[in-house]
BAFI-3210 file (N, C-alpha, C; in Angstrom, 3 decimals, decimal comma, padded with zeros to 6 digits):
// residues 240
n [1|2|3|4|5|6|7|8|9|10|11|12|13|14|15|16|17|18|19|20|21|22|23|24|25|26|27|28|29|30|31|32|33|34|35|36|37|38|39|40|41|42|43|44|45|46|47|48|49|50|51|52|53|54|55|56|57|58|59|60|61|62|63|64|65|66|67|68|69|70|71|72|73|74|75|76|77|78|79|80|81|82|83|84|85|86|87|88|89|90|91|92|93|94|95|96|97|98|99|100|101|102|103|104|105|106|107|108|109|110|111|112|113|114|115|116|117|118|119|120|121|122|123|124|125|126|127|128|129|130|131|132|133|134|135|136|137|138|139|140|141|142|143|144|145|146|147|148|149|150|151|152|153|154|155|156|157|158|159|160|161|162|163|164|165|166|167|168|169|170|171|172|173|174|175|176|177|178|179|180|181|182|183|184|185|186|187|188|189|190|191|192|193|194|195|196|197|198|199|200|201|202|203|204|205|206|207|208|209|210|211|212|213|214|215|216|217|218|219|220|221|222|223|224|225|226|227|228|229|230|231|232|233|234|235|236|237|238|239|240]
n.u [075,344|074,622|073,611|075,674|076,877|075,257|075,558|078,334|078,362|076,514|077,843|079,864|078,974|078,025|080,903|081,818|079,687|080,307|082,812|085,198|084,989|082,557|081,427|081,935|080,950|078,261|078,111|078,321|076,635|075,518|072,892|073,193|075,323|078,047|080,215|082,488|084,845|087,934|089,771|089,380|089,374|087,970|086,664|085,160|083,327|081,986|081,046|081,552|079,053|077,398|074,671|073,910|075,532|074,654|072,128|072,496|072,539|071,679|069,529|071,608|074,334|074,496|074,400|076,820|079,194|079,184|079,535|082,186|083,802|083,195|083,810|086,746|087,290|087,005|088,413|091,088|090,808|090,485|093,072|094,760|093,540|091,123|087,391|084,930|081,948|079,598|077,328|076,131|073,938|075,800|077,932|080,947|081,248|083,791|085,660|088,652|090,910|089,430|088,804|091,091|091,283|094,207|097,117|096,959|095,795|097,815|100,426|100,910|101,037|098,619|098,240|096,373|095,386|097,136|097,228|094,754|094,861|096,689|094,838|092,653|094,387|095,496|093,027|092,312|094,067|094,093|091,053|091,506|092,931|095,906|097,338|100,335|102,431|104,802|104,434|102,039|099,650|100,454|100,681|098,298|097,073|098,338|097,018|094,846|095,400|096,674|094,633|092,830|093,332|094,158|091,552|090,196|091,622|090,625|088,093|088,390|089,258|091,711|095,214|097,787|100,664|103,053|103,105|102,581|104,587|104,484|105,713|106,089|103,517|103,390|105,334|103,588|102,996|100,869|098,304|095,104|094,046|092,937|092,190|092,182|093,209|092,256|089,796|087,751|088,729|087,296|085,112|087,009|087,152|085,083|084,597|085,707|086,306|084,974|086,710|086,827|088,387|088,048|089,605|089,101|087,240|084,234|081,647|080,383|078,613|076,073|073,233|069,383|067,099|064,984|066,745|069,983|072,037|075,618|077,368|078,398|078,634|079,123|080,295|083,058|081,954|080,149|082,154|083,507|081,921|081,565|083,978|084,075|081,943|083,134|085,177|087,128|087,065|088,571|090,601|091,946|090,265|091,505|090,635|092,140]
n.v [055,187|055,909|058,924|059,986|060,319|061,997|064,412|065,123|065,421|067,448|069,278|069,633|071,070|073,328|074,516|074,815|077,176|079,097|081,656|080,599|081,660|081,978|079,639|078,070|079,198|079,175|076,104|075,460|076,276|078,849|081,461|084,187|085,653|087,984|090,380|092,805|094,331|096,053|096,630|096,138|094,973|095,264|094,648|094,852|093,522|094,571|093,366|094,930|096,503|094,527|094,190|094,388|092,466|089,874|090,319|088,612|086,284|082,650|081,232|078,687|079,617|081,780|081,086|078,941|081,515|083,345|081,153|080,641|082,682|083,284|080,993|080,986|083,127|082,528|080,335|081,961|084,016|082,318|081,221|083,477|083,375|084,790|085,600|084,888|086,807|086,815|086,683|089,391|088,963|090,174|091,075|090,572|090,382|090,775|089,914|090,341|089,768|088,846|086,605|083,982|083,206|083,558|085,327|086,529|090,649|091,182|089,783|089,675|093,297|094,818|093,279|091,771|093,795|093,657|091,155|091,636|093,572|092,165|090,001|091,307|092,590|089,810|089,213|091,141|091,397|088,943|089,119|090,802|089,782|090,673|089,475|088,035|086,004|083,628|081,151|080,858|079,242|077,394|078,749|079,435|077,026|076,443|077,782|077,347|074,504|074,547|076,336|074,725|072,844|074,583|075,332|072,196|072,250|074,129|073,238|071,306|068,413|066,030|066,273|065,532|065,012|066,397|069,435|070,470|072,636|075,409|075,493|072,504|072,254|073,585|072,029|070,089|068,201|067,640|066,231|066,216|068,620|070,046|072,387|076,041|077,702|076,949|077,676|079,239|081,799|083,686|084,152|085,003|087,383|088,582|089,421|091,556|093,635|096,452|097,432|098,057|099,002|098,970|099,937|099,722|100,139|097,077|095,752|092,675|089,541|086,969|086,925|086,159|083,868|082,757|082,070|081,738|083,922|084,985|088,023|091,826|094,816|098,487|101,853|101,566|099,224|100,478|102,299|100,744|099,771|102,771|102,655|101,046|101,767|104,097|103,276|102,280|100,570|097,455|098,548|098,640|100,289|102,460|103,148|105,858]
n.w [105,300|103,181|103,862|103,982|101,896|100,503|102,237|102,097|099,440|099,468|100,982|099,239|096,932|098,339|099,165|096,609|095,872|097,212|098,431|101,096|103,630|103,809|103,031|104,923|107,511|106,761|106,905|109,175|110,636|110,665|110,594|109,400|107,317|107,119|106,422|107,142|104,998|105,294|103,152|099,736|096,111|093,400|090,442|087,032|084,522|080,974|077,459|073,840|072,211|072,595|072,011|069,806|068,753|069,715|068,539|066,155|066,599|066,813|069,617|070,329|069,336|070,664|073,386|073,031|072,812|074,837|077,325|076,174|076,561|079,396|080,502|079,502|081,278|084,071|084,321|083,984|086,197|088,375|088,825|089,257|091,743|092,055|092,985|091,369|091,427|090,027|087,161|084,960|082,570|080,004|081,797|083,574|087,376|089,715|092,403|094,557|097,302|099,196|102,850|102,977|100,167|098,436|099,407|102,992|103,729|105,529|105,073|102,099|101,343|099,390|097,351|096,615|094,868|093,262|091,486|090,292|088,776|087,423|086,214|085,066|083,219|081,583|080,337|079,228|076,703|075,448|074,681|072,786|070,725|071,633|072,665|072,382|072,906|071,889|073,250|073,585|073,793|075,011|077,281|078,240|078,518|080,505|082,685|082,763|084,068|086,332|087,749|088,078|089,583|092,247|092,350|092,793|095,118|096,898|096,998|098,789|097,755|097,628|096,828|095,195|097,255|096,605|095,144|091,586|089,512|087,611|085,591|084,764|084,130|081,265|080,161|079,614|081,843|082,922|082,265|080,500|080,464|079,420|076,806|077,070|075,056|072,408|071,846|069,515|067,176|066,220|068,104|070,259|068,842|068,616|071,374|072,655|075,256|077,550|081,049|084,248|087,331|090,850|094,243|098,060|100,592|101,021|101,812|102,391|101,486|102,493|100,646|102,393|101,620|099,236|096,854|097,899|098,112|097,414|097,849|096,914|098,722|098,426|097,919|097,061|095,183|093,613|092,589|090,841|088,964|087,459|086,515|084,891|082,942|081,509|080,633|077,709|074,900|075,140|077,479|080,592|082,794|085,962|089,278|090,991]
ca.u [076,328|073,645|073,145|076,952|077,416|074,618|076,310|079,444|077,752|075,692|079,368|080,935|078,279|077,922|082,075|081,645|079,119|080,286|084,033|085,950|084,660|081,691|080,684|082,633|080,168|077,071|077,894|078,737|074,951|075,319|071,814|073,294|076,893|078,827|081,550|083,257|086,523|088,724|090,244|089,578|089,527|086,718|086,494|083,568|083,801|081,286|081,208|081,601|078,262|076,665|073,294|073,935|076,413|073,645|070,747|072,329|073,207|070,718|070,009|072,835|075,047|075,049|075,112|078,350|079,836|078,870|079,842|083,168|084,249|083,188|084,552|088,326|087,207|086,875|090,212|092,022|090,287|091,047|094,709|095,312|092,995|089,892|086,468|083,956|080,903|078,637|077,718|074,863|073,943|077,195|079,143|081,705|081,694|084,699|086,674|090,292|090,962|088,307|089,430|091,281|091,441|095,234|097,766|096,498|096,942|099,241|101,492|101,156|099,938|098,095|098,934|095,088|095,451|098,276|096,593|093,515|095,183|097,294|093,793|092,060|095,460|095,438|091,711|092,063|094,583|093,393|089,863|092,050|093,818|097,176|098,454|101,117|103,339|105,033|103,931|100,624|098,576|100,887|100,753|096,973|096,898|099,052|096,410|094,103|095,418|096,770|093,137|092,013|094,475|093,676|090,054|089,962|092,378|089,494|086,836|088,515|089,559|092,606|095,843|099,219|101,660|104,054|101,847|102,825|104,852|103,751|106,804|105,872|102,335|103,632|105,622|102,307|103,628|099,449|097,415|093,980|094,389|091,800|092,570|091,059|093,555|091,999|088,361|087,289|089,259|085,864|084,261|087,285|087,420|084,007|084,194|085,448|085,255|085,685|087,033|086,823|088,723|088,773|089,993|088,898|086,157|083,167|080,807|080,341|077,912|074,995|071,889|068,870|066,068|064,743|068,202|070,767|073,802|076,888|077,297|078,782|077,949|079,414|081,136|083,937|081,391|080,079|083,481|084,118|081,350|081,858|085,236|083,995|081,363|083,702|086,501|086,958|087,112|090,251|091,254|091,282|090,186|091,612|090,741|093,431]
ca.v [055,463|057,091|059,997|060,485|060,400|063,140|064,977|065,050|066,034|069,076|070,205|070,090|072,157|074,665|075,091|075,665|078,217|080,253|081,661|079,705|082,151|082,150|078,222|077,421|079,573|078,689|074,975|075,491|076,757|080,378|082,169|085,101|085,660|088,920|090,962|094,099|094,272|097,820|096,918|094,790|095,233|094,816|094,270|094,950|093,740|094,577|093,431|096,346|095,974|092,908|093,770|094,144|090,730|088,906|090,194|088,448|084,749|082,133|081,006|078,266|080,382|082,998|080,337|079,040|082,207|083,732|080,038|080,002|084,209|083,264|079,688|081,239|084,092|081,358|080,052|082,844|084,256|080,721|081,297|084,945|083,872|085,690|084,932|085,376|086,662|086,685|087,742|090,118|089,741|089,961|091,768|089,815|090,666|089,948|090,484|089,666|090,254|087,855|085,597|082,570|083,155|084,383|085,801|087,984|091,869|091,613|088,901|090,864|094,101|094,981|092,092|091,447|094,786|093,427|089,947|091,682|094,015|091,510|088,890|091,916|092,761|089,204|088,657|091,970|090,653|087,536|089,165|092,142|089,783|091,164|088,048|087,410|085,002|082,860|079,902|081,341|078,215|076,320|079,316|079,718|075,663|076,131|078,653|076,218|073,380|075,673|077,198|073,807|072,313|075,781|075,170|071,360|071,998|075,073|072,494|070,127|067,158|065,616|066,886|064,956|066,406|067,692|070,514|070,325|073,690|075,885|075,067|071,245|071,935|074,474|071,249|068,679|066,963|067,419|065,645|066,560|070,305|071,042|073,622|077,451|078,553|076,432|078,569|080,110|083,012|084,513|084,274|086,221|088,583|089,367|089,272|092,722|094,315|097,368|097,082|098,962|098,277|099,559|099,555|100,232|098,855|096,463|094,593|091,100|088,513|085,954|087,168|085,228|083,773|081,787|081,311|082,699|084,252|085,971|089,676|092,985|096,084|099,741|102,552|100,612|098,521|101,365|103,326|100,100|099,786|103,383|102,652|100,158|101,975|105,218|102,839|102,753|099,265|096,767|099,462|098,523|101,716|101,719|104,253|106,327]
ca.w [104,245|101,828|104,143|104,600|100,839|100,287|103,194|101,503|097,929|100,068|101,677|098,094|096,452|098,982|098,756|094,899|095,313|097,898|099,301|101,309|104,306|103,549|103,288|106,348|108,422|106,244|107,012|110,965|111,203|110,777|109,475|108,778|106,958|106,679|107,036|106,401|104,713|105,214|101,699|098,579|094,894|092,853|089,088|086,686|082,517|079,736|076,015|073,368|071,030|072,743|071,765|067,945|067,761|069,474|068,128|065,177|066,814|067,660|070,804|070,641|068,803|071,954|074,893|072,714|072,892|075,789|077,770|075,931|077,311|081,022|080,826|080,263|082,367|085,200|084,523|084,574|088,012|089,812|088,680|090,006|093,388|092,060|093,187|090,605|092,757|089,411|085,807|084,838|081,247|079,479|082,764|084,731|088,502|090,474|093,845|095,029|098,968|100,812|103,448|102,588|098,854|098,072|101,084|103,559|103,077|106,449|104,410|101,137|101,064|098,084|096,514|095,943|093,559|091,486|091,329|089,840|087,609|086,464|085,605|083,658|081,900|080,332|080,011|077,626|075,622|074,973|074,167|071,758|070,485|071,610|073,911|071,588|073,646|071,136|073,112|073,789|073,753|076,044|078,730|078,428|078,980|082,157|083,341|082,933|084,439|087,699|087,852|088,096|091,298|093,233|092,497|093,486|096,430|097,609|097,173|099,512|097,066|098,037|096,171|095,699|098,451|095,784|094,090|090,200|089,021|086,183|084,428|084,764|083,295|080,573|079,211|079,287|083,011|083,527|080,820|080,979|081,642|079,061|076,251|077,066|073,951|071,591|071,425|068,432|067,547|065,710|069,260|070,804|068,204|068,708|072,852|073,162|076,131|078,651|082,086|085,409|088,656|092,371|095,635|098,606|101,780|100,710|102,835|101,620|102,737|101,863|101,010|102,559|100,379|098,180|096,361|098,811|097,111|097,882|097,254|097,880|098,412|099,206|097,421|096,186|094,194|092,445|091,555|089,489|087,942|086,818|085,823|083,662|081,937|081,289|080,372|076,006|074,351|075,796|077,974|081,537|083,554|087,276|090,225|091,979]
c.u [075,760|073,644|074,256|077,470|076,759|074,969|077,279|078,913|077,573|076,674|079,662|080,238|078,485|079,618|082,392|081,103|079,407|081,950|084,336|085,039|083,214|080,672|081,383|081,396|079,005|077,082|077,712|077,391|074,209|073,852|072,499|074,779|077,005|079,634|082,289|084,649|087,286|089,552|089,837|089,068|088,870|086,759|084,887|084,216|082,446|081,129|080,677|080,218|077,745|075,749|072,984|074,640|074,837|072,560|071,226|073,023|071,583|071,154|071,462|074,011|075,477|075,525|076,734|079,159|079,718|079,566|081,383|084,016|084,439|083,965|086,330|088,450|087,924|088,249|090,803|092,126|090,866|092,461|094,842|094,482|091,644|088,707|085,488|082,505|079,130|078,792|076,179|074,394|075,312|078,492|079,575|081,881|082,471|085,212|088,018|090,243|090,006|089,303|089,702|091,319|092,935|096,226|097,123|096,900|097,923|100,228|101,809|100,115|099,852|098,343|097,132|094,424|096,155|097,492|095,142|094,172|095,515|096,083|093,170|093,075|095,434|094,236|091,674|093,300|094,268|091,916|090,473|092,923|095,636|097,671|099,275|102,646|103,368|104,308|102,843|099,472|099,154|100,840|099,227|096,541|097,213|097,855|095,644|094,020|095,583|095,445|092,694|092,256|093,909|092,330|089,692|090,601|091,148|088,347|087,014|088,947|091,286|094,030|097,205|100,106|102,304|103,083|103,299|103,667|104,515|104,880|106,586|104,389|102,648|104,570|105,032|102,706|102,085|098,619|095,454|093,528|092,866|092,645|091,361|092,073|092,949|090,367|088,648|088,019|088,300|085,370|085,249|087,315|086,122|083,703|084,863|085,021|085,960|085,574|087,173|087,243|088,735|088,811|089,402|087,841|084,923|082,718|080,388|079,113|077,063|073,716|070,726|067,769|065,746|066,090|069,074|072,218|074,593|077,240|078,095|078,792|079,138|080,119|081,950|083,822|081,282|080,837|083,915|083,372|081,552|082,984|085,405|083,302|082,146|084,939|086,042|087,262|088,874|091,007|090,524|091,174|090,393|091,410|091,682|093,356]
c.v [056,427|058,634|060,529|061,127|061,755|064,431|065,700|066,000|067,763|069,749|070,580|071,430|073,679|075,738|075,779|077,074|079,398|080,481|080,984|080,094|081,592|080,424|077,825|077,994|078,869|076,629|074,576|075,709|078,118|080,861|083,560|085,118|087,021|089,189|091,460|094,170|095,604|097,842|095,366|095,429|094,888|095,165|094,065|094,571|093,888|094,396|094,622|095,883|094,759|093,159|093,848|092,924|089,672|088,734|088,786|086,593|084,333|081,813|079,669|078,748|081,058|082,351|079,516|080,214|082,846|082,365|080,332|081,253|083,774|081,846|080,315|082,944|083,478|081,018|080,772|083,771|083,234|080,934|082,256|084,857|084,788|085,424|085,580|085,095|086,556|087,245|088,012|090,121|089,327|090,320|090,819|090,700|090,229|090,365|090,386|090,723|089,533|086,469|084,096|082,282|084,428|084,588|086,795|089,681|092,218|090,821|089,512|091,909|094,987|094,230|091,428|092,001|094,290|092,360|089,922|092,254|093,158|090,341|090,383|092,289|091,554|089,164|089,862|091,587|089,660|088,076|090,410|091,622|090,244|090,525|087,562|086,953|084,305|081,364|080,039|080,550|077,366|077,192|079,256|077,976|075,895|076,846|077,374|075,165|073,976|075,800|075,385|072,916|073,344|075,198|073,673|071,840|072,841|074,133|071,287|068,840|067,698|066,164|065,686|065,817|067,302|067,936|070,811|071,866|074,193|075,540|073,703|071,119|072,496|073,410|069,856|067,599|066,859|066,932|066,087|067,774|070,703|072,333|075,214|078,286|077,693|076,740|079,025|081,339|084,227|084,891|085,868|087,718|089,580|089,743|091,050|093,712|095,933|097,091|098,396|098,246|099,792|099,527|100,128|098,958|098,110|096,127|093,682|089,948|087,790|086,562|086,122|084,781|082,970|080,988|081,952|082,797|085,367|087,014|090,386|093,733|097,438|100,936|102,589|100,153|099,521|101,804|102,304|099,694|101,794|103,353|101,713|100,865|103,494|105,011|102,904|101,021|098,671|097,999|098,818|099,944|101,421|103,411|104,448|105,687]
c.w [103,203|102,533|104,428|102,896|100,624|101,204|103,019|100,139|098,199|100,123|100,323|097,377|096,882|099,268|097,408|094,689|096,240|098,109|100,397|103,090|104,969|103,860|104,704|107,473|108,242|106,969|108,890|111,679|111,336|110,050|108,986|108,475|106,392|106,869|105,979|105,901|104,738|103,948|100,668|097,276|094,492|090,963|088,142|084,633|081,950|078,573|075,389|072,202|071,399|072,451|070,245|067,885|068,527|068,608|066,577|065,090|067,479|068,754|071,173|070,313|070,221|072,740|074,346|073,258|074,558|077,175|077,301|076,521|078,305|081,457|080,987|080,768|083,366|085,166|085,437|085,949|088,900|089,713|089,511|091,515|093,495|092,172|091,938|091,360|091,741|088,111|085,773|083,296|080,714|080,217|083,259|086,229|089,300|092,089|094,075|096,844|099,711|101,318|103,029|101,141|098,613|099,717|101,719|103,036|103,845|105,275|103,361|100,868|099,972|097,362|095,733|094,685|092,685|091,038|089,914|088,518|086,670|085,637|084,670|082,989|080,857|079,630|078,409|076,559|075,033|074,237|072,841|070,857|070,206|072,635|072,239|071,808|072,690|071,766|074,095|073,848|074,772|077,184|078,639|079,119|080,407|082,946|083,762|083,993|086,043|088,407|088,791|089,553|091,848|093,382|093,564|095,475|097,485|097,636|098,152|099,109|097,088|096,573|096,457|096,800|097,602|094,688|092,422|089,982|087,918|084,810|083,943|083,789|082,166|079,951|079,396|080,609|082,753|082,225|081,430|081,045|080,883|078,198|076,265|075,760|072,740|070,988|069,886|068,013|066,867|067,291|070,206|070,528|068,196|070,511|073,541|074,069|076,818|080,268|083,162|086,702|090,039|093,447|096,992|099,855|100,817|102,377|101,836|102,443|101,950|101,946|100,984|102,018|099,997|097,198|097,079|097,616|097,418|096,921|097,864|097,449|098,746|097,774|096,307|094,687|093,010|091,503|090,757|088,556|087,361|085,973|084,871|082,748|081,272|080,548|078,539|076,114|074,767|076,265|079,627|082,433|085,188|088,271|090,985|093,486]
res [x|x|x|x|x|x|x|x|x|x|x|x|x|x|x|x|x|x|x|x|x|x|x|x|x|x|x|x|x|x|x|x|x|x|x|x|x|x|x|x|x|x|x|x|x|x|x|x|x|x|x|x|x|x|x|x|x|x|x|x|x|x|x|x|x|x|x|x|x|x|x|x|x|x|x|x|x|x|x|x|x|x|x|x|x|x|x|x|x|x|x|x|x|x|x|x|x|x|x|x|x|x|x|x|x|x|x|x|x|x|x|x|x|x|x|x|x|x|x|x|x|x|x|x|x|x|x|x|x|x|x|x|x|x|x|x|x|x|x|x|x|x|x|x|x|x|x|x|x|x|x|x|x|x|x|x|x|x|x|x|x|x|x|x|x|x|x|x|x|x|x|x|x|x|x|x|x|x|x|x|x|x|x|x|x|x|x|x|x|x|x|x|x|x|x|x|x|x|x|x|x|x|x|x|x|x|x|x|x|x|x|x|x|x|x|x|x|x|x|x|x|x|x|x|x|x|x|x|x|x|x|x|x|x|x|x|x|x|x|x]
***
């Protein structure tokens, strides 16, 4: 029973930390995990002035802030279907288009582009303060709570049959949800960032190691990190 429970624990973990793809192979026995995608969207953020607002926060001061950005980062990614593949420093790295996260691109195609646009369109409002939805704390909740069902349901924990509607969480059916509008509005006002997106092939996979971790590489990657660092403050920059 002990070695079924730790079994169980190992599986859950290794679903948390990797795509859906990705741990399914890793668990089956695979040593090596990749694979090429002919399209997916890639997302890059930076804060404007992070090394002057920190220099001037202690160290709990920053991991507050810094924790409270990527926390309703996280949200709002699990909502729109977005894998967050890492952060560098103060950058958010993202994806949309890997297997089993969202509809295929036969079912909808490009739908992994709108998905994305549409997660860095709010993320910069919310950080520009210019989300000004009258009931702007009860949709940011729904994100929340949404984010949070997708997430369990991807981790394998059991789900009622009838999945909750956003309209149902957006008037408190879900208790618990957790408030991501109820941060600091000093923190957002200082979270400021620029954004770069674009489309195109990756290669994706696990690298092997000492800590193995999921990555990707090609072209793609780059043109969005350029399109982040070229982009101007709450402006998301997107390649043709």
């Amino acid at each position: 029973l002990a070695v079924m429970e730790q079994k169980e624990k190992f599986e859950t973990l290794i679903s948390a930390m990797y795509p859906s793809f990705a741990s399914e192979r890793l668990l089956a026995g695979e040593a090596e995990v990749h694979l090429e995608l002919s399209e997916a969207t890639v997302f890059f953020s930076d804060m404007c002035n992070f090394s002057t607002i920190s220099n001037r926060l202690t160290a709990r001061e920053m991991l507050s802030w810094i924790g409270y950005v990527f926390y309703l980062m996280d949200h709002v990614a699990d909502y729109y279907q977005i894998h967050k593949i890492k952060t560098i420093g103060d950058a958010y790295f993202a994806i949309s288009g890997l297997p089993g996260l969202g509809p295929s691109p036969a079912e909808d195609p490009g739908g992994h582009s709108l998905r994305m646009v549409l997660f860095a369109c709010m993320v910069a409002q919310i950080f520009s303060g210019r989300y000004l939805h009258p009931d702007a704390g009860q949709c940011l909740n729904a994100v929340a709570a949404t984010s949070a069902l997708l997430k369990k349901e991807k981790d394998g924990v059991s789900q009622p049959k009838k999945k909750a509607s956003l309209g149902s969480v957006m008037s408190g059916a879900l208790p618990g949800a957790g408030s991501i509008a109820g941060g600091s509005s000093e923190k957002r006002g200082q979270s400021v960032m620029r954004y770069g997106i674009a489309c195109g092939p990756v290669t994706a996979g696990v690298l092997p190691g000492k800590c193995p971790a999921f990555d990707v590489w090609g072209q793609t990657v780059n043109l969005a990190s350029r399109m982040e660092s070229t982009s101007r403050p709450s402006v998301v920059q997107i390649s043709e």
